[in-house]
N, CA and C of each residue as an Amber inpcrd file, in Angstrom:
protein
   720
 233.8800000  33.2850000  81.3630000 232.4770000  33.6520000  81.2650000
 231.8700000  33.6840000  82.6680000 231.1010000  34.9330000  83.1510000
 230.7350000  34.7660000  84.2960000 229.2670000  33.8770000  84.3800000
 228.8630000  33.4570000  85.7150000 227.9330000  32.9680000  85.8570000
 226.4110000  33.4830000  85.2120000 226.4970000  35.2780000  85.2300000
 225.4330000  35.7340000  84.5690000 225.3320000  35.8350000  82.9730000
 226.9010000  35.6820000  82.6360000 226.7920000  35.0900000  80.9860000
 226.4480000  33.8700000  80.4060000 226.9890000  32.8280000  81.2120000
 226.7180000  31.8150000  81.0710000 224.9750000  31.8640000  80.9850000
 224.3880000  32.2290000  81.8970000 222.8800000  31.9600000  81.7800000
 221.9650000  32.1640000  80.9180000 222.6080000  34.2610000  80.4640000
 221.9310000  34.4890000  79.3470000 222.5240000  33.6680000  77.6290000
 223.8780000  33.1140000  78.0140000 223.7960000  32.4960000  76.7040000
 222.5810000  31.3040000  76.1550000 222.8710000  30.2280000  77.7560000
 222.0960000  29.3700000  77.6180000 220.5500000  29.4640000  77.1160000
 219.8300000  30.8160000  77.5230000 218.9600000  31.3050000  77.5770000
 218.5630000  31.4820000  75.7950000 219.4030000  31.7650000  75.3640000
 219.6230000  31.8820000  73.9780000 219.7960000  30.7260000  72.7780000
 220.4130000  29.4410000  73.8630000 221.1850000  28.5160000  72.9610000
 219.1870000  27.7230000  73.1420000 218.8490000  28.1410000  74.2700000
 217.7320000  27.0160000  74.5550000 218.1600000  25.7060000  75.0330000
 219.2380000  25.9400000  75.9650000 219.6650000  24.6870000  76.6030000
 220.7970000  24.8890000  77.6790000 220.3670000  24.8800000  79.2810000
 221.0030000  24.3740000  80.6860000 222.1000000  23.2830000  79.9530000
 223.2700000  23.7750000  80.3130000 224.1940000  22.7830000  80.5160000
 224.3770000  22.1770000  81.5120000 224.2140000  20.6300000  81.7670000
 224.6630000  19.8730000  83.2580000 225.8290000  20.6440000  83.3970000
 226.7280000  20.6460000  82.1920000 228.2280000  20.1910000  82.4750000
 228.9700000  21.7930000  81.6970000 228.7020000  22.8890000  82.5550000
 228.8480000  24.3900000  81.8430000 230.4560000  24.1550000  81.1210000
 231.2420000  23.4090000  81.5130000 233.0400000  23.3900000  81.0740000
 232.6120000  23.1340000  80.0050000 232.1190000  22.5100000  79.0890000
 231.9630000  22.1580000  77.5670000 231.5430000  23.0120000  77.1790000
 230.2410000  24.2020000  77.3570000 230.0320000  25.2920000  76.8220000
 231.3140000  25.7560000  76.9090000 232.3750000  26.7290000  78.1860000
 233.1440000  27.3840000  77.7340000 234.4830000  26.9550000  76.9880000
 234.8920000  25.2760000  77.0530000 235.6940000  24.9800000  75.6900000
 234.7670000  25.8400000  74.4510000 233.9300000  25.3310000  74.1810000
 233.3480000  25.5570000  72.8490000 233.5310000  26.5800000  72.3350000
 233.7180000  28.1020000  73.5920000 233.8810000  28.9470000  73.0110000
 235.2330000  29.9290000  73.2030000 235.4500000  28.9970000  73.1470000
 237.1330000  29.4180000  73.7920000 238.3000000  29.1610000  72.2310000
 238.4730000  29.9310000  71.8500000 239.3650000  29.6480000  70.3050000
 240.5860000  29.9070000  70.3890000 241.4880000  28.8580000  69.5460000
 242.7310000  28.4110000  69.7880000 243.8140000  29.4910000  70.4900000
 243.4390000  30.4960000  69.4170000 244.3050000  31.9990000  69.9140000
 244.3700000  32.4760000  70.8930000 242.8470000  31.8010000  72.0110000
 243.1960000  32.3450000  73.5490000 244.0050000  31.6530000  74.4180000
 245.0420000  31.3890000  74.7940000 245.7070000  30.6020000  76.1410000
 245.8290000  30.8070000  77.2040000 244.9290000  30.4780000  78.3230000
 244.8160000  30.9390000  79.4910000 245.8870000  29.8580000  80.5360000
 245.5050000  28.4910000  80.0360000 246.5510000  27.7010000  80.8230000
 247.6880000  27.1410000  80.0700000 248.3960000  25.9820000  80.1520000
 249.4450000  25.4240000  79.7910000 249.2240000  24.4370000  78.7540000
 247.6910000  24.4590000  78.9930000 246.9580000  22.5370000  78.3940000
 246.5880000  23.2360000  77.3830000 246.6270000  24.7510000  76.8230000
 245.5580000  24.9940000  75.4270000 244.3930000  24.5500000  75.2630000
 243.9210000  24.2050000  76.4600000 242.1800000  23.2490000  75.4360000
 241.7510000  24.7990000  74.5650000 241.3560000  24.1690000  73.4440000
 240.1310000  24.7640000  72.7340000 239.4120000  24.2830000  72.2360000
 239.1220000  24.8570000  71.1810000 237.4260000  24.3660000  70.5950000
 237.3570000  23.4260000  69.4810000 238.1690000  23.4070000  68.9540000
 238.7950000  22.2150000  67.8980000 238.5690000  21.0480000  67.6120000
 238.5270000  20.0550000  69.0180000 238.1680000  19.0420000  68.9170000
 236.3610000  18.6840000  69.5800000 236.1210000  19.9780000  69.8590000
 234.1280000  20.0580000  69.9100000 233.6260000  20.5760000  68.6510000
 234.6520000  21.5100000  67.4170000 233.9230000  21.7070000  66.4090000
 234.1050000  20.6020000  65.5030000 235.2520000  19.6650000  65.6260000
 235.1020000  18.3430000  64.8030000 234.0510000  17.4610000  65.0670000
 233.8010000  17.0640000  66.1310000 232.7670000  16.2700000  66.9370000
 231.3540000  16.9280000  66.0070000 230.9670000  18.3630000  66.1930000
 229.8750000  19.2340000  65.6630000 229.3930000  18.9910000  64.7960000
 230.6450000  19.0700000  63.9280000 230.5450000  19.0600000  62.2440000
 229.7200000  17.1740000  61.9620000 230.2110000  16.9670000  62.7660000
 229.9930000  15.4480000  62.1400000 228.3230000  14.9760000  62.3970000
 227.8460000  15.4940000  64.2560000 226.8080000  15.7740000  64.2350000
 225.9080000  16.1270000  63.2640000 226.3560000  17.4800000  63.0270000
 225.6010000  17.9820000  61.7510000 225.1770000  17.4060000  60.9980000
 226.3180000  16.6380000  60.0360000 226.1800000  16.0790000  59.1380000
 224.7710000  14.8830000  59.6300000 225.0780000  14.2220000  60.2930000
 223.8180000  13.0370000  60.6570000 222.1740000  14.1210000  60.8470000
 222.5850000  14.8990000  61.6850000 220.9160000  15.2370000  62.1350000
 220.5740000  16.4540000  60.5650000 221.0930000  16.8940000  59.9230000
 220.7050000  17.7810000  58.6140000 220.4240000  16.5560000  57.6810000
 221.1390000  15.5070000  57.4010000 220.5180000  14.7070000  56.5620000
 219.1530000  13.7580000  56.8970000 219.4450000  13.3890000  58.1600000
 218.1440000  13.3650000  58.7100000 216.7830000  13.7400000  58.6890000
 217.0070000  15.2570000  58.4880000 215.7740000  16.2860000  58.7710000
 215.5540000  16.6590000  57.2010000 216.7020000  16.2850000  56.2360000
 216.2630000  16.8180000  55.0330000 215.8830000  15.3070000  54.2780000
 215.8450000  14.3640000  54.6140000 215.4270000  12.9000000  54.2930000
 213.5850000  12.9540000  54.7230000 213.4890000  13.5230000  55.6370000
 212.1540000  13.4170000  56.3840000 211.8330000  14.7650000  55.7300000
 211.8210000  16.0610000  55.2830000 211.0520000  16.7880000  54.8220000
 211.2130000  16.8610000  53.4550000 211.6910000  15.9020000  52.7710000
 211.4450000  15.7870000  51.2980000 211.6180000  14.6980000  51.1070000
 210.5220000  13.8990000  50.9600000 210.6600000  12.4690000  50.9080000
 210.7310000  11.8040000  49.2690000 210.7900000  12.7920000  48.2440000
 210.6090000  12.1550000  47.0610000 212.3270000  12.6200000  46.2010000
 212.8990000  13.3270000  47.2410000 214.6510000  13.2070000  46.7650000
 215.2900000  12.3610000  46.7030000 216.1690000  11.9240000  46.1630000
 217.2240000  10.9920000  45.3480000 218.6540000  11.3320000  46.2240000
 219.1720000  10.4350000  46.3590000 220.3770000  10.8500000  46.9150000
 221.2880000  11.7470000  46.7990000 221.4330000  12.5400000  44.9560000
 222.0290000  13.2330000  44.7170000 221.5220000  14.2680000  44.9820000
 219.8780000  15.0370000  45.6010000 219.5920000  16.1450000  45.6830000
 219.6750000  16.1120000  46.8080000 219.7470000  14.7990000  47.5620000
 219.6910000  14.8590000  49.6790000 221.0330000  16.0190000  49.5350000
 221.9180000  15.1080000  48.6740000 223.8070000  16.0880000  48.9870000
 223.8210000  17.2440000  48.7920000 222.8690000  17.9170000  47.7760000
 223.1010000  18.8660000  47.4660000 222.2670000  19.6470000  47.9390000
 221.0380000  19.0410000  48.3900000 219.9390000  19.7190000  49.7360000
 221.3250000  20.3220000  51.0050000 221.8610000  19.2360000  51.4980000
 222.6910000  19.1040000  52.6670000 223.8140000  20.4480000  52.4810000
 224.4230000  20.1900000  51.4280000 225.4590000  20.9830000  51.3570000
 225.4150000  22.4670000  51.6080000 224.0510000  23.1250000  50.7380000
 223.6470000  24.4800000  51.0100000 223.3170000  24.4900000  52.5750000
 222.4130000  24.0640000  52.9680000 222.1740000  24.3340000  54.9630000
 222.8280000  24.4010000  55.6670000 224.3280000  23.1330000  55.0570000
 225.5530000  23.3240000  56.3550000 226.5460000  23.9340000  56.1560000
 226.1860000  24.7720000  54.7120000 227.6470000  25.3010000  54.3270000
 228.1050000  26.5590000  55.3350000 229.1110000  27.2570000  54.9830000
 229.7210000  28.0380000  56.0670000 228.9870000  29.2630000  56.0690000
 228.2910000  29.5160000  55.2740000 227.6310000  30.9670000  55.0970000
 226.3440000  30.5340000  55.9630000 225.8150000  29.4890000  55.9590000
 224.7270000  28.9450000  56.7680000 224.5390000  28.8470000  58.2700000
 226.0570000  28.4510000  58.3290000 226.5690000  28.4270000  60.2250000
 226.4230000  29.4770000  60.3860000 227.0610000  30.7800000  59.5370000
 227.5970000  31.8300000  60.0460000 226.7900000  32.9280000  60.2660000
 225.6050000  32.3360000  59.6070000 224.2430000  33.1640000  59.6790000
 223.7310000  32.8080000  60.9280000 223.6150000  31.8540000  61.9250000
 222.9060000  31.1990000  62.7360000 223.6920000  31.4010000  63.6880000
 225.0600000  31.4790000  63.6160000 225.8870000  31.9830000  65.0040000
 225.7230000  33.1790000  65.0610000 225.5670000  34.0940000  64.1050000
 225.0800000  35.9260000  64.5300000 223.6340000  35.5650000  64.9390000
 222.5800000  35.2450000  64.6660000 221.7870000  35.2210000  65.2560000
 221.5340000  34.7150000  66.2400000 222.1850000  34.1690000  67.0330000
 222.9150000  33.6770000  68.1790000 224.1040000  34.2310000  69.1860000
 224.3420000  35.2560000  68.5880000 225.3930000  36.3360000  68.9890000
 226.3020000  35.8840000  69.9430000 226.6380000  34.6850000  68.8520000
 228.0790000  33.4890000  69.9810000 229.0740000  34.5090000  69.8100000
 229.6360000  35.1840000  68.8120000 230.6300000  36.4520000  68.7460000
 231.2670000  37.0100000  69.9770000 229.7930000  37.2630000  70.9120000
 230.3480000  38.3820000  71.8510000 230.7220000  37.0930000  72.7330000
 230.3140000  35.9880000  73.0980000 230.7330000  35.0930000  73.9790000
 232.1090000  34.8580000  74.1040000 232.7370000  34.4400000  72.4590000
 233.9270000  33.8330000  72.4200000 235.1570000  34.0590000  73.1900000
 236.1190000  33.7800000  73.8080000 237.1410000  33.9430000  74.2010000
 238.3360000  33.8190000  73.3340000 238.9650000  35.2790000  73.0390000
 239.6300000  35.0580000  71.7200000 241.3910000  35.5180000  72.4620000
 242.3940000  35.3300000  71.5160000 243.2630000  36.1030000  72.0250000
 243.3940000  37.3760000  71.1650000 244.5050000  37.8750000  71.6800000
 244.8010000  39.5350000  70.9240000 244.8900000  39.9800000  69.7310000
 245.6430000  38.8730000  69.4620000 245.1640000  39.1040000  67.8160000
 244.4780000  38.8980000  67.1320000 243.0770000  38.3240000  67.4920000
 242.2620000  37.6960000  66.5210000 240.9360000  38.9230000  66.9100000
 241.3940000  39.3120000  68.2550000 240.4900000  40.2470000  69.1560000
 240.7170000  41.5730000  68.0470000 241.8750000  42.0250000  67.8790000
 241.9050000  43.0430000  67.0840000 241.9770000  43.1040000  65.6450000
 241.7610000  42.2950000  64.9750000 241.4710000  42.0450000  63.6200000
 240.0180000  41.3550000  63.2910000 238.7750000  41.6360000  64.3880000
 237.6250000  41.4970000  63.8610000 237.1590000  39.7980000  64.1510000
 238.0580000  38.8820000  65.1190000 237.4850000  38.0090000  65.0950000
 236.1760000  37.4020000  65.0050000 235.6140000  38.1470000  66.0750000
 234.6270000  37.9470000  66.9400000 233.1540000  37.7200000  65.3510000
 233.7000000  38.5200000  63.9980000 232.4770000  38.6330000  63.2740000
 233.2090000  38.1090000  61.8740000 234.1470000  36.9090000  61.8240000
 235.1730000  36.3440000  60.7670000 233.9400000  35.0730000  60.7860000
 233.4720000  34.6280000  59.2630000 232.3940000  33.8450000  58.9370000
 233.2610000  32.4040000  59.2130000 234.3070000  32.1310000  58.9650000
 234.9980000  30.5990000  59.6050000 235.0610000  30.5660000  60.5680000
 235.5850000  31.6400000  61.8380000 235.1190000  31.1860000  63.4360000
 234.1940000  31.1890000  63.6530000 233.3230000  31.9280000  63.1040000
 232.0530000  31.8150000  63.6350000 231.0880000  30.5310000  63.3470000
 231.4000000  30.1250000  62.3210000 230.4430000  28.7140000  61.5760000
 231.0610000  27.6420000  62.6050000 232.7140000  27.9950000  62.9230000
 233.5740000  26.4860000  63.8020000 232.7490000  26.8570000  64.9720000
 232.5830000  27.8800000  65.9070000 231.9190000  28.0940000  66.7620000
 230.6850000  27.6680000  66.9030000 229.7200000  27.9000000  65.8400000
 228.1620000  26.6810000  66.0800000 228.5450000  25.5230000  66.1900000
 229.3800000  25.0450000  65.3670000 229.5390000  23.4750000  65.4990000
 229.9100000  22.7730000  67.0440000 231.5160000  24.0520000  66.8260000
 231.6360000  23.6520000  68.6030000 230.5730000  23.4240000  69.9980000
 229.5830000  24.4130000  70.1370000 228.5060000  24.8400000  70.4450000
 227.8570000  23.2170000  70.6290000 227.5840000  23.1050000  69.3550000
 227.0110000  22.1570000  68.9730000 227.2580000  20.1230000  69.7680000
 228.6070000  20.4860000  69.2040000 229.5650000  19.5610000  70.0170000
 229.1890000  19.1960000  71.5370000 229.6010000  20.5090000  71.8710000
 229.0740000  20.6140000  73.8730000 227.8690000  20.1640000  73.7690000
 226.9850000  20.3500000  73.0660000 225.3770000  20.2180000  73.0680000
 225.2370000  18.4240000  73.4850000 225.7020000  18.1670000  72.4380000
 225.8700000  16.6220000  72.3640000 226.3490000  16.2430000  73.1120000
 227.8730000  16.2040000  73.9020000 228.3560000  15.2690000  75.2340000
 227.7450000  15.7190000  76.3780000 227.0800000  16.8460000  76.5600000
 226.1700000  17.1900000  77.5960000 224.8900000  16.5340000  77.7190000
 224.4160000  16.2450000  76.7070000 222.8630000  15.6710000  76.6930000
 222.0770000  14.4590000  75.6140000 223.0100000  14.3060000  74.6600000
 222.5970000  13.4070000  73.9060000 222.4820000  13.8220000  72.6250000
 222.0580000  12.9700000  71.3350000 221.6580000  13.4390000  70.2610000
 220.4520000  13.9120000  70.0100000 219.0280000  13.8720000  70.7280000
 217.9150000  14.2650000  71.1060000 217.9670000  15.9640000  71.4800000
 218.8530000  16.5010000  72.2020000 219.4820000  17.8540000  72.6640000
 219.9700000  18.4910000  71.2660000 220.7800000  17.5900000  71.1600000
 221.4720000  18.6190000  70.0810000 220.6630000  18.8570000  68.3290000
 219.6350000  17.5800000  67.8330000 218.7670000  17.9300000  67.0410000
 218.0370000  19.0020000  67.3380000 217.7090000  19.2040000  68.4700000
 216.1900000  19.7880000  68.9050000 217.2480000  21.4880000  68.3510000
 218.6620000  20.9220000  69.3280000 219.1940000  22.8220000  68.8440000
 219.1840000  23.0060000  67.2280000 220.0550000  22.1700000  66.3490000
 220.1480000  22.4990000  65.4730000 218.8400000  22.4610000  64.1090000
 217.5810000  21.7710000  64.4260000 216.7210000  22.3910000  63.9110000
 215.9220000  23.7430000  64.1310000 215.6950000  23.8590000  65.7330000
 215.5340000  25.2170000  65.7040000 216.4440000  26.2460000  65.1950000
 217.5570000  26.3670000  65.0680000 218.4270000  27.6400000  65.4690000
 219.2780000  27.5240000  63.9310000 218.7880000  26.2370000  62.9290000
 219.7970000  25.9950000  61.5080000 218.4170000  25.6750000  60.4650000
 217.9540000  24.6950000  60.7240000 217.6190000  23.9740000  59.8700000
 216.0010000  24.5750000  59.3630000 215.2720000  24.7130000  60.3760000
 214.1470000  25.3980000  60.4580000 214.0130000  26.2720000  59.8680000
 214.5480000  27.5250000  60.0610000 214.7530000  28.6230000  59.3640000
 215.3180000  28.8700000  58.0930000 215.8810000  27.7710000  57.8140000
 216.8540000  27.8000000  56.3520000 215.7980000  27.2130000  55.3230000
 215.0830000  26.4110000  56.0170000 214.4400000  25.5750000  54.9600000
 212.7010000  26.2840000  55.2680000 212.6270000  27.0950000  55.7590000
 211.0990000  28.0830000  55.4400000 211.6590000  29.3660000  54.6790000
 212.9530000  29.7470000  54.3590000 213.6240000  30.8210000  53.9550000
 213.5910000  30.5570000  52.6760000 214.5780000  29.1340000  52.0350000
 215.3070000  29.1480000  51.2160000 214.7180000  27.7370000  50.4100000
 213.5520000  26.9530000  51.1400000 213.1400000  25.8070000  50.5070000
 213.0660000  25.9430000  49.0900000 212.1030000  26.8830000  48.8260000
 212.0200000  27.1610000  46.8900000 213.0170000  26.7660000  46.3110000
 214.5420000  27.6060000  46.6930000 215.4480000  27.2430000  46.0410000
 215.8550000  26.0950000  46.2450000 216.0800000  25.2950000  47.0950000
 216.8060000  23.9380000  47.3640000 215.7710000  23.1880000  46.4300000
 214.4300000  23.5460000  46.4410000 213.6250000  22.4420000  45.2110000
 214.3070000  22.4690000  43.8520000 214.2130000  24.0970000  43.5690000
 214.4840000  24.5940000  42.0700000 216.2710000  23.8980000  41.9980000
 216.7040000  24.1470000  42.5950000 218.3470000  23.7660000  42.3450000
 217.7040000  22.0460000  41.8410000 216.6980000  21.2940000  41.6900000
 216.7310000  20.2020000  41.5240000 216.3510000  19.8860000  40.4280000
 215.8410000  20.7280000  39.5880000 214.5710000  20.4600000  38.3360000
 215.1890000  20.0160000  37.4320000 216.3460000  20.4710000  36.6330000
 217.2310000  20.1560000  36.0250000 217.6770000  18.1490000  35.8900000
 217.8100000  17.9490000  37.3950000 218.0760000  16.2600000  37.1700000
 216.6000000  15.9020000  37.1660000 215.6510000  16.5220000  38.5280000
 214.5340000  15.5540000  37.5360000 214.0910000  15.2860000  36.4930000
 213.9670000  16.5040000  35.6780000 214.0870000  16.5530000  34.1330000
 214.8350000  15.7670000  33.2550000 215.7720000  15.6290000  33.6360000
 216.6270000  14.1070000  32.9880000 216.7880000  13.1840000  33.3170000
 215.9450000  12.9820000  35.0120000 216.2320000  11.3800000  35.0890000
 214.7860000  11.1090000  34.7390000 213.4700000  11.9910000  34.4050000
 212.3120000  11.4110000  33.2140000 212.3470000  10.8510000  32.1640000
 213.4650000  11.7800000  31.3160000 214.0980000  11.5850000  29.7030000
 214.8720000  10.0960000  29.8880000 215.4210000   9.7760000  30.4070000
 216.2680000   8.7910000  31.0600000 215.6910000   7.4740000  31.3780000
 214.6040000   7.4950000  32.2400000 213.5280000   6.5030000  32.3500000
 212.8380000   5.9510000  31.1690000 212.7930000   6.9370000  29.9600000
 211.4090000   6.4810000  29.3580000 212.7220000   6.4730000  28.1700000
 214.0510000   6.6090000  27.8730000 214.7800000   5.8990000  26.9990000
 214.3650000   7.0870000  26.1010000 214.6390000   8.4910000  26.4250000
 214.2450000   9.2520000  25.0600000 215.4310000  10.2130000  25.0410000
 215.3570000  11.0520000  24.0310000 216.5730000  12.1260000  23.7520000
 216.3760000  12.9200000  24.9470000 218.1070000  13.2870000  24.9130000
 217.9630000  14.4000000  26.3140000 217.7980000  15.4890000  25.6760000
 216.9050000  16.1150000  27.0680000 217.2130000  17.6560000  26.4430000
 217.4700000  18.8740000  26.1850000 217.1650000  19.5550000  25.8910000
 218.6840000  20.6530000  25.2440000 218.0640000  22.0120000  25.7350000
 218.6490000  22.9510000  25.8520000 218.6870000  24.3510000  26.8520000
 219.6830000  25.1550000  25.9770000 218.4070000  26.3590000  25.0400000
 219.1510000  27.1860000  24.1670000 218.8400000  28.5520000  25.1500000
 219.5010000  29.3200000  24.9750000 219.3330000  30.4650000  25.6080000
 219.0150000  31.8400000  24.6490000 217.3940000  31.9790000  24.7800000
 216.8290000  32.7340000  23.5310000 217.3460000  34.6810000  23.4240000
 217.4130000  34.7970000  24.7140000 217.9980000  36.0930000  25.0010000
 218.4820000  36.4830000  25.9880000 219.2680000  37.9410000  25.9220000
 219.7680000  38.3450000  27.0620000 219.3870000  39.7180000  26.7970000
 219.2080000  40.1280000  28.5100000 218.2440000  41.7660000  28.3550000
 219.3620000  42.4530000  29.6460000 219.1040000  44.0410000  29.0400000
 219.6400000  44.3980000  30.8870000 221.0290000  44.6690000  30.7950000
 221.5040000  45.5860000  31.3790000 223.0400000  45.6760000  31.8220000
 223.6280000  44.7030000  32.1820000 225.6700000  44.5790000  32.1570000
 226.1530000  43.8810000  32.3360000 226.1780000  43.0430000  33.5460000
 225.9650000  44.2270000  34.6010000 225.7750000  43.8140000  36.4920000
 224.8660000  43.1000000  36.6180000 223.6960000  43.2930000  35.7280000
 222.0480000  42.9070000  35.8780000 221.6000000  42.4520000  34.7350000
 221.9950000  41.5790000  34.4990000 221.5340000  40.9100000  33.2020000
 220.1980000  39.9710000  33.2540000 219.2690000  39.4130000  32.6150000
 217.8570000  39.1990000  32.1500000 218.7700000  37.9400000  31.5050000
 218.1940000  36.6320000  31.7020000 218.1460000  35.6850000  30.9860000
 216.7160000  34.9940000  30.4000000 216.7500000  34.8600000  28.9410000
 215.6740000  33.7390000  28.6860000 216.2180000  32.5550000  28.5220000
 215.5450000  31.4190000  28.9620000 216.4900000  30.2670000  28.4870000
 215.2910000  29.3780000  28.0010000 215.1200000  28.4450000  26.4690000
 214.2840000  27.7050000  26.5370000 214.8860000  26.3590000  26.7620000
 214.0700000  25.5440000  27.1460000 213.9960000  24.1380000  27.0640000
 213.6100000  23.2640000  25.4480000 214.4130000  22.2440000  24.8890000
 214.2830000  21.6020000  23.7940000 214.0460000  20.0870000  23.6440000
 213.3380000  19.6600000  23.3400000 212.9710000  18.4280000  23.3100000
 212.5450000  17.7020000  21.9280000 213.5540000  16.9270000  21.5270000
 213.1700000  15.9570000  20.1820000 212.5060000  17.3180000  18.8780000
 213.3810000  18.3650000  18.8960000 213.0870000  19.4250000  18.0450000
 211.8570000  19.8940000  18.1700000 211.2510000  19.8100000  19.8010000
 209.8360000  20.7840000  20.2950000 210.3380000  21.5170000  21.1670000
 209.9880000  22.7630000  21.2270000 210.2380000  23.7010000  22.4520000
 209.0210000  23.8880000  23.4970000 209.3750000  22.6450000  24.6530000
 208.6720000  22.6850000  25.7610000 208.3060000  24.0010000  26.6120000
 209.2960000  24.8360000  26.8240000 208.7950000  25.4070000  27.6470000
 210.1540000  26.8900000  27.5530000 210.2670000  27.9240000  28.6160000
 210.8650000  28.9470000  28.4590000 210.3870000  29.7020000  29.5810000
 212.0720000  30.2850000  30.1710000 211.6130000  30.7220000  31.3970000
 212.8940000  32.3440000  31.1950000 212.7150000  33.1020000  32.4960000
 213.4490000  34.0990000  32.6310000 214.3560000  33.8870000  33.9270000
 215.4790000  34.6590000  34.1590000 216.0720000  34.4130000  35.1220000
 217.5230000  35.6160000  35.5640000 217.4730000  35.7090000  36.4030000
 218.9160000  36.8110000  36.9350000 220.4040000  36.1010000  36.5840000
 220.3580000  34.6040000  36.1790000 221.3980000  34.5990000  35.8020000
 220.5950000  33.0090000  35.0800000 221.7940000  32.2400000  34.3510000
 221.2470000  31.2970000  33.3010000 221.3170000  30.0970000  34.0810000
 221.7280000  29.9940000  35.1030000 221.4010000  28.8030000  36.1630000
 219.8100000  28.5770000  36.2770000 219.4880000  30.0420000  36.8840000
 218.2570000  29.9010000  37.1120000 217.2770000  29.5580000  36.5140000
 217.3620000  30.8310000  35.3960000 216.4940000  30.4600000  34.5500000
 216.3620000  28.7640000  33.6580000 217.3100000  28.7310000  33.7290000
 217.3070000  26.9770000  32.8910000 216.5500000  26.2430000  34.0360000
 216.5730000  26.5960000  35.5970000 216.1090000  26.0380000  36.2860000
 214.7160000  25.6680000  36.2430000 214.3900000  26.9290000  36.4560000
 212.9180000  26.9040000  36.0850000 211.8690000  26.3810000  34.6630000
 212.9050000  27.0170000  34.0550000 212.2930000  26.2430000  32.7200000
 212.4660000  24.4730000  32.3160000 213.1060000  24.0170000  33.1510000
 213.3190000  22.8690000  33.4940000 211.9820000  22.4220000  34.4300000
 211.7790000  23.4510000  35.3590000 210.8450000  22.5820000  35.9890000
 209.1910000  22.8330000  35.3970000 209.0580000  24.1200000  34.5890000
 208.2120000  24.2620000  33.5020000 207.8630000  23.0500000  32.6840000
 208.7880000  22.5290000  31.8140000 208.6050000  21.7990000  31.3990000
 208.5600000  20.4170000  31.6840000 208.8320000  19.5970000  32.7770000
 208.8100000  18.6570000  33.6580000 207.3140000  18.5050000  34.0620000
 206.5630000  19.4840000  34.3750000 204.8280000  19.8800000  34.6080000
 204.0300000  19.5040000  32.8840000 204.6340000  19.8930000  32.1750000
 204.2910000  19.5500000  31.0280000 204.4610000  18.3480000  30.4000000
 205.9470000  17.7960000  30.5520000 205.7620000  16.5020000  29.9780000
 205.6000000  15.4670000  31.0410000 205.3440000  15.5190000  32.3990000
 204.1380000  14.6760000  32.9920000 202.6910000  14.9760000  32.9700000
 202.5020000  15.9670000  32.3580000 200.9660000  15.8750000  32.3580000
 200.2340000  15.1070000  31.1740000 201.3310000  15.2070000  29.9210000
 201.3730000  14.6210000  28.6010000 201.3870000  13.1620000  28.6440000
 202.3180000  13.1690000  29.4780000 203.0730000  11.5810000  29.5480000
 201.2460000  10.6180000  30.2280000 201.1180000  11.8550000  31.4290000
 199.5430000  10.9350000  32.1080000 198.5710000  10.4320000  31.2020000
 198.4120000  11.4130000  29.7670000 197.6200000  11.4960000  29.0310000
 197.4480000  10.8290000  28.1530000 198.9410000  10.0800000  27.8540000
 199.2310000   9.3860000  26.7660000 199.7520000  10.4770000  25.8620000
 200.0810000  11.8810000  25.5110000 200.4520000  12.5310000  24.3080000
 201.6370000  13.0070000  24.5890000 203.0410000  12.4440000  25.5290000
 203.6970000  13.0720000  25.8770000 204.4750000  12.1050000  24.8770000
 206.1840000  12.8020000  25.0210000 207.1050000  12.5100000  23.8540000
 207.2960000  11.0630000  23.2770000 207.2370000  10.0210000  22.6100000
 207.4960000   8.6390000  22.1430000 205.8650000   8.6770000  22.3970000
 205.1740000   9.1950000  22.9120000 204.1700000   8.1820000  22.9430000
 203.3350000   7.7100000  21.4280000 202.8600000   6.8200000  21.2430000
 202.4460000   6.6510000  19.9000000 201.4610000   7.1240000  19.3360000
């Protein structure tokens, strides 16, 4: 990497490296061998990954403070998954940086969603033995976390409605409940779901959806609005 790449990457990453050799491990992948020693990026995208893991649970502990451990994981899992990196390293256009060898050069490396996700991490990695964990949050909320979660927050809530909905039923010692699916509309590609929600032989609530995940989702969280507003009131399910 020449000196004028190096700059505009940095320029990009939002972060001067003291120590520029850790940027170009990072982006240097196994397939290239320039010396005898092989360094590559391998042991900065392990380091990365692990990062990750601490500063995403972190940041998703502090912007949803009323999650349960099982939705932190499953908050976590969507942001760091590989389609997530791999979105954030093109927008980062680490691709053209990488140092690849010939064969990976001519079979499209440079835009393959697993180097590219190992590549943020690596990235990431350097970030950290260069400057601290303070450096490398600051990158990976701007350039991961930020954007994923003003994009995609709705869904990371909605993916949750479902357990809150049963750990209510659960609390208050009542029947769980049940998710009939009233119709299906629409072609096979594009199918229309209704799905209702069932409770102690009442039908709370009923929602629509592109596929029956969803819709149960929502109608889950439909009815969750309903039987806490009941429950506040005193007229919600058991009550006497």
């Amino acid at each position: 990497m020449t000196p004028e790449e190096r700059a505009e990457l940095e320029a990009i990453l939002g972060h001067p490296f003291q120590r520029p050799e850790e940027l170009d491990r990072a982006l240097t992948h196994r397939s290239h061998r320039q010396s005898s020693n092989g360094t590559d990026n391998e042991r900065l995208e392990f380091l990365g990954d692990r990062v990750l893991g601490l500063i995403a649970s972190e940041h998703l502990c502090r912007s949803f403070p009323g999650w349960d451990s099982g939705q932190l994981s499953k908050g976590l899992a969507r942001v760091v998954s590989a389609t997530s990196l791999h979105s954030a390293a093109k927008k980062l256009k680490l691709g053209h940086y990488l140092r690849l060898g010939p064969g990976e050069e001519k079979t499209g490396g440079r835009d393959k969603k697993r180097l590219l996700a190992d590549a943020y991490e690596a990235v990431l990695g350097a970030i950290y033995l260069d400057a601290g964990l303070a450096a490398a949050a600051s990158f990976v909320e701007r350039t991961l976390l930020d954007p994923a979660l003003a994009a995609h927050a709705d869904v990371l809530e909605r993916a949750d409605h479902k357990s809150l909905l049963q750990e209510w039923v659960q609390k208050r010692a009542l029947a769980a409940v049940e998710y009939r699916i009233h119709s299906e509309s629409g072609p096979q590609h594009q199918k229309t779901f209704e799905v209702e929600v069932w409770h102690a032989n009442l039908r709370l609530a009923a929602s629509h959806g592109r596929s029956k995940k969803e819709a149960e989702q929502d109608a889950a969280r439909a009815a969750l609005e309903l039987l806490r507003t009941r429950d506040g009131s005193g007229n919600g399910p058991g009550a006497a």
